[in-house]
N, C-alpha and C positions, 0 to 999 in steps of 0.2 A: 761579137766583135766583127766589125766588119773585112778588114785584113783576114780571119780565117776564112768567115765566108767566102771569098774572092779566092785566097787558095783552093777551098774546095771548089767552087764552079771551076776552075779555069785548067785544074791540075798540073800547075806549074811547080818547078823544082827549085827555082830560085824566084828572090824579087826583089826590086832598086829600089829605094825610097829616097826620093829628090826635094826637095820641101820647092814650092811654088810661089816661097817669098824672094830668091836667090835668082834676080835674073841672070847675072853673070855666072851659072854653071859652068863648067870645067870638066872640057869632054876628052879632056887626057887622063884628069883623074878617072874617069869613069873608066877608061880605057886600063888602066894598071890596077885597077880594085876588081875586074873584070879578071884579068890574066892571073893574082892570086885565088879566085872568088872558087874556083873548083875544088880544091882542099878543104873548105872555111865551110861554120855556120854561120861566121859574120865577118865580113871584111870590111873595114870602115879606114877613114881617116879623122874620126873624132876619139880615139883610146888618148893619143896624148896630141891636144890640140897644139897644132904649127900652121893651120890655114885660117883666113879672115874668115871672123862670122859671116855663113853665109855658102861659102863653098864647103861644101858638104854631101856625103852620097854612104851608104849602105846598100851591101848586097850581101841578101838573107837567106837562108835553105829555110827553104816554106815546111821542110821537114821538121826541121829543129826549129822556125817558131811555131807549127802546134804545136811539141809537144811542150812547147814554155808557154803556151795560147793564156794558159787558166792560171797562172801566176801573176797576171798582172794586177796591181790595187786598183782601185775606181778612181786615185787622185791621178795612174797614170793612165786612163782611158783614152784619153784624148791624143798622146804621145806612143806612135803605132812600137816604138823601139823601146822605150825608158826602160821597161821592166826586163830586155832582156841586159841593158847592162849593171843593171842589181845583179843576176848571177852569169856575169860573164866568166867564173872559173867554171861554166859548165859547158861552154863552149870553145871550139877551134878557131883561132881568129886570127884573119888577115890583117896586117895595120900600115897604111900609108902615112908617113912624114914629111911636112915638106921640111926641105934642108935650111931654109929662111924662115924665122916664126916670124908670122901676122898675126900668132891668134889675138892682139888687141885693136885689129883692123876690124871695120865692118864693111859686108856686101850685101847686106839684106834686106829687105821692107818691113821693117815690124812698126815706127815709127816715122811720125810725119818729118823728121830731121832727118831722118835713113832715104825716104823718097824724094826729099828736095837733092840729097847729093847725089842717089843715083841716077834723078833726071838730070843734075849737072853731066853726068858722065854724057849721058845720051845727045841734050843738046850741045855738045859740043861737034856735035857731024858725027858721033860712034852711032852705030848699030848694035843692036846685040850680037850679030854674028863676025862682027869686023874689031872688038876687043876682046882681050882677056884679061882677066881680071889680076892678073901681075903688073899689065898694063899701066893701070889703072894706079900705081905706084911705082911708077917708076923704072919697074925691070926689064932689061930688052928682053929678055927673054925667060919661055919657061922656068921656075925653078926646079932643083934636080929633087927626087922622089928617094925618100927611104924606105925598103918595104922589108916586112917580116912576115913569117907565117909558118903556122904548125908543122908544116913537110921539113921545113929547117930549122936548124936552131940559129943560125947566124943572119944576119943580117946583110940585106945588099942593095946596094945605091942604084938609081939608075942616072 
């Protein structure tokens, strides 16, 4: 699998996995799945979806996925993550929430109806660095973040 190879050449302790269909990333999310991610084998904001398809991040302990490396089926080869959330009671997990569910929103490119509206988005004069994708619906501003994680048992807003 190529993800283990790459852990080994590079010897890295952690690693992000961003999908490259998502222009409108969210680098505040990345920013608070970051400040949990030092506890975690995997911090995500997909455990209980509240963000639009599309914004989406993981950060992995390259440790704990080799040693999930060789579990994964051949149906999830292609999917660098799927197999580690089959046995996610085997890991410590960070989880980001946003306090407004989108999850029936899309931001992604998988489809040619996905890319005619996210080129709407663009030619309207936006940039990719000059919206975000709350924007994008309507909210002045960021939504506020739920996070949990293994070092606590409660729960805390930002």
């Amino acid at each position: 699998q190529r993800t283990l190879m790459a852990i080994n050449a590079t010897g890295v302790t952690q690693f992000i996995r961003i999908n490259g269909d998502s222009p409108l990333f969210d680098g505040t999310l990345l920013s608070k799945l970051t400040e949990l991610s030092q506890c975690c084998d995997l911090t995500t904001n997909l455990l209980q979806r509240s963000f639009p398809y599309g914004i989406a991040a993981e950060i992995i302990s390259a440790e704990w996925f080799c040693e999930m490396g060789s579990s994964y089926e051949l149906t999830e080869a292609e999917h660098v993550t799927k197999h580690l959330y089959r046995q996610i009671e085997k890991a410590r997990v960070g989880s980001v929430v946003c306090t407004h569910n989108y999850q029936t929103r899309r931001l992604t490119v998988d489809t040619e109806n996905d890319y005619e509206y996210v080129r709407q988005i663009f030619s309207s004069g936006h940039s990719v660095t000059d919206i975000h994708w709350w924007e994008v619906f309507g909210a002045k501003s960021c939504p506020r973040f739920v996070f949990s994680s293994p070092e606590s048992a409660e729960v805390f807003v930002d």
